[in-house]
C-alpha positions as CSV (number, residue, x, y, z in Angstrom):
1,X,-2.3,-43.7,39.5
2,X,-3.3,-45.2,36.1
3,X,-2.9,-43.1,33.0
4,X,-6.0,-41.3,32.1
5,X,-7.1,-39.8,28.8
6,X,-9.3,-37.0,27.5
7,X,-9.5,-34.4,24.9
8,X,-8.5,-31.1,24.3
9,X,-7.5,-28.6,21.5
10,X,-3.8,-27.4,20.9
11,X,-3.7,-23.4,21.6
12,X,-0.9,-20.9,20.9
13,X,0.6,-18.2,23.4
14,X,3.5,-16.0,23.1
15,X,6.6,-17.2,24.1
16,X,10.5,-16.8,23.0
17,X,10.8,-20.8,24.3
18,X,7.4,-22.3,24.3
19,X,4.6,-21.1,21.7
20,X,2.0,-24.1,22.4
21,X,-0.2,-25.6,24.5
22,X,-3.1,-28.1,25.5
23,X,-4.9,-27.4,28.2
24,X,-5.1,-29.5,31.2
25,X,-8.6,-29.4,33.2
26,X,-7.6,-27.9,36.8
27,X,-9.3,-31.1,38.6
28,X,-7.2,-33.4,36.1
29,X,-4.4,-32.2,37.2
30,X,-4.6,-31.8,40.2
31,X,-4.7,-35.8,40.9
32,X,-1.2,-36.0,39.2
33,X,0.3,-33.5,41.6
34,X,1.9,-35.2,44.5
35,X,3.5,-32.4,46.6
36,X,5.9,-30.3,44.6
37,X,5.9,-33.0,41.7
38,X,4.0,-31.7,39.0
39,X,5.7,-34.1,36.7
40,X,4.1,-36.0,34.3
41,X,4.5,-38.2,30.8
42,X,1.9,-36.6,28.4
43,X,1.4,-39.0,25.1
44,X,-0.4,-37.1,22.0
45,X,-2.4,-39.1,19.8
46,X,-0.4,-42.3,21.0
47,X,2.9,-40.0,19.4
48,X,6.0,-39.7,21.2
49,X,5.2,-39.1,24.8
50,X,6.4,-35.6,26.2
51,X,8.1,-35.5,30.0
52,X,7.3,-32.2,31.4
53,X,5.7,-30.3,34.5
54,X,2.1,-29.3,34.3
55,X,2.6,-25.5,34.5
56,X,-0.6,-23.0,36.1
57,X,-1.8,-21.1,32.7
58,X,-4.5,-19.0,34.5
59,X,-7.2,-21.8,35.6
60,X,-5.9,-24.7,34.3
61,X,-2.7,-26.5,33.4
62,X,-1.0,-26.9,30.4
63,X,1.6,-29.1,28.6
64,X,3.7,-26.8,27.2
65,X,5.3,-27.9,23.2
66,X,7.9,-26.6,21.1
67,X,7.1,-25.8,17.2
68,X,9.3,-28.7,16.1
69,X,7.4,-30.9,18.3
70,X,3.9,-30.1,16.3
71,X,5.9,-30.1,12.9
72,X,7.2,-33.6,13.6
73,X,3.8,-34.9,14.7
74,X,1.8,-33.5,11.8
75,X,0.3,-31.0,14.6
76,X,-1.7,-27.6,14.4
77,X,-3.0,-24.8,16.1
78,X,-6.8,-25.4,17.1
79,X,-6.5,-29.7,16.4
80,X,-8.6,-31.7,18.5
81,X,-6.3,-34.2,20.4
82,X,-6.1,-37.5,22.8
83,X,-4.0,-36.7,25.4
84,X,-2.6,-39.3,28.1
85,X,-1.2,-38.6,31.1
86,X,0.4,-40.3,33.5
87,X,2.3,-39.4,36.4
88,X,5.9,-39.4,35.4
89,X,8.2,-42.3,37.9
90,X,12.0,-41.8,36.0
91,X,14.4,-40.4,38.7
92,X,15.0,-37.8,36.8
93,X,12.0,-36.4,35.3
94,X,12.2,-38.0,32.1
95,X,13.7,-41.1,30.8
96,X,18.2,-41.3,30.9
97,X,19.3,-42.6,27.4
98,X,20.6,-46.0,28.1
99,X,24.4,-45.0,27.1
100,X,24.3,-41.8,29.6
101,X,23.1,-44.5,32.2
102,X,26.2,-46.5,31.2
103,X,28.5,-43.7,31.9
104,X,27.1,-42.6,35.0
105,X,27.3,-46.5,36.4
106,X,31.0,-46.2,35.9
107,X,32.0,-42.8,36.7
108,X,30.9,-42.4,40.7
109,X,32.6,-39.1,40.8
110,X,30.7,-37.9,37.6
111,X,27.7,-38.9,39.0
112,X,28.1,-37.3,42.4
113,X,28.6,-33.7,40.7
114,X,25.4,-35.0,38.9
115,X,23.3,-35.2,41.4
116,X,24.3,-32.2,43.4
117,X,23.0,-30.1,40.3
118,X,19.4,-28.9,40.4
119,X,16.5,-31.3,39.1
120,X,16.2,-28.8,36.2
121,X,20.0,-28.7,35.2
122,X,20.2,-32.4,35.2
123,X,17.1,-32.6,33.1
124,X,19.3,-30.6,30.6
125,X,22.0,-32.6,30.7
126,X,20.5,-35.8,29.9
127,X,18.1,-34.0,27.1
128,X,21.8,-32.6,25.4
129,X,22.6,-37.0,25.6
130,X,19.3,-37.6,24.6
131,X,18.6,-35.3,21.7
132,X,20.7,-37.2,19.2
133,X,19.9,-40.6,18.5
134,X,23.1,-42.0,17.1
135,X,24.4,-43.4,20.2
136,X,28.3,-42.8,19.7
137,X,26.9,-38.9,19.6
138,X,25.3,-39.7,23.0
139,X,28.3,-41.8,24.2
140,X,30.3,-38.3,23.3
141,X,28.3,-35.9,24.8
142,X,28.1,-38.1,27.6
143,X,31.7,-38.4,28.4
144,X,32.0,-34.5,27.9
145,X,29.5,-33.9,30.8
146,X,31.2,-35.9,33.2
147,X,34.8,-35.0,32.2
148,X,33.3,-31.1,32.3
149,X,31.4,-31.7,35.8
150,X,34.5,-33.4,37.1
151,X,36.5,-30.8,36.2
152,X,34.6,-28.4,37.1
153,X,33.8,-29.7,40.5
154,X,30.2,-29.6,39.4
155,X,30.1,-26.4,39.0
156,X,28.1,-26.0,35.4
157,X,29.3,-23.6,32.9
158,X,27.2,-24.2,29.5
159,X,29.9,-22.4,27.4
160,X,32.6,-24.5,28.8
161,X,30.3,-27.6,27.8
162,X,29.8,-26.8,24.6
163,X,33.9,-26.5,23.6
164,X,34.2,-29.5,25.6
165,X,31.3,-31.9,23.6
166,X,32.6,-29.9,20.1
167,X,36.4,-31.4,21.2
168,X,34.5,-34.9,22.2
169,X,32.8,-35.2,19.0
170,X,35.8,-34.1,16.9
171,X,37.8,-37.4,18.7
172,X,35.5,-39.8,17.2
């Protein structure tokens, strides 16, 4: 499907995780559901494209966005937009930074506790990589998710994670 563009206005809800939106015409979205993939890459004003699910607000979709996200992109409450979408192809449901793909080329075991995790959970995982751009940040995170799934036997505890990256990113 190719990419397809329209307009819309940026609107606020309540929410502790999510306080904006843009709406996403029913019928739009509709063509960029394919089953139970509701995935898609939304780009705003040619920005920093967002990988997300279109989510049922009432009659129509909506991309949801974080404050930060409208703070970084000189974004507002009631702006007009140019919205893009297209339907999202990573196997993951958004792109894996290229030195979490490294890791999991070379760590098979890793990568099987990996991919026994839910879509969801491994969309975390590579957004904790992904989130920091200098890449011996990501290379440590990275190495703390495997050695924590590993050990775990894929079994995910978040708490355990976090000691685990904080002792991986004191080693560097």
């Amino acid at each position: 499907m190719n990419p397809l563009t329209l307009k819309t206005t940026i609107l606020k809800f309540e929410s502790e995780l999510w306080s904006y939106y843009v709406p996403i015409p029913k019928k739009i979205g509709n063509s960029f559901i394919d089953g139970d993939n509701r995935r898609v890459k939304c780009t705003i004003n040619s920005g920093e494209p967002i990988y997300s699910a279109l989510m049922h607000k009432g009659d129509v979709y909506s991309i949801y966005m974080k404050k930060e996200f409208l703070k970084k992109n000189k974004l507002s409450e009631g702006d007009e937009v140019r919205v893009t979408l297209e339907k999202d192809n990573t196997e993951y449901g958004m792109p894996v930074p290229e030195s979490f793909q490294v890791l999991m080329d070379q760590d098979d075991e890793g990568v099987k506790f990996f991919k026994q995790l839910t879509m969801g959970k491994q969309r975390s995982l590579i957004h904790i990589v992904g989130k920091v751009k200098n890449v011996d940040s990501q290379l440590a995170k990275g190495l703390a998710i495997m050695h924590h799934l590993k050990e775990a036997k894929g079994e995910l505890a978040f708490k355990r994670l976090n000691v685990l990256i904080k002792e991986y990113n004191n080693r560097r």
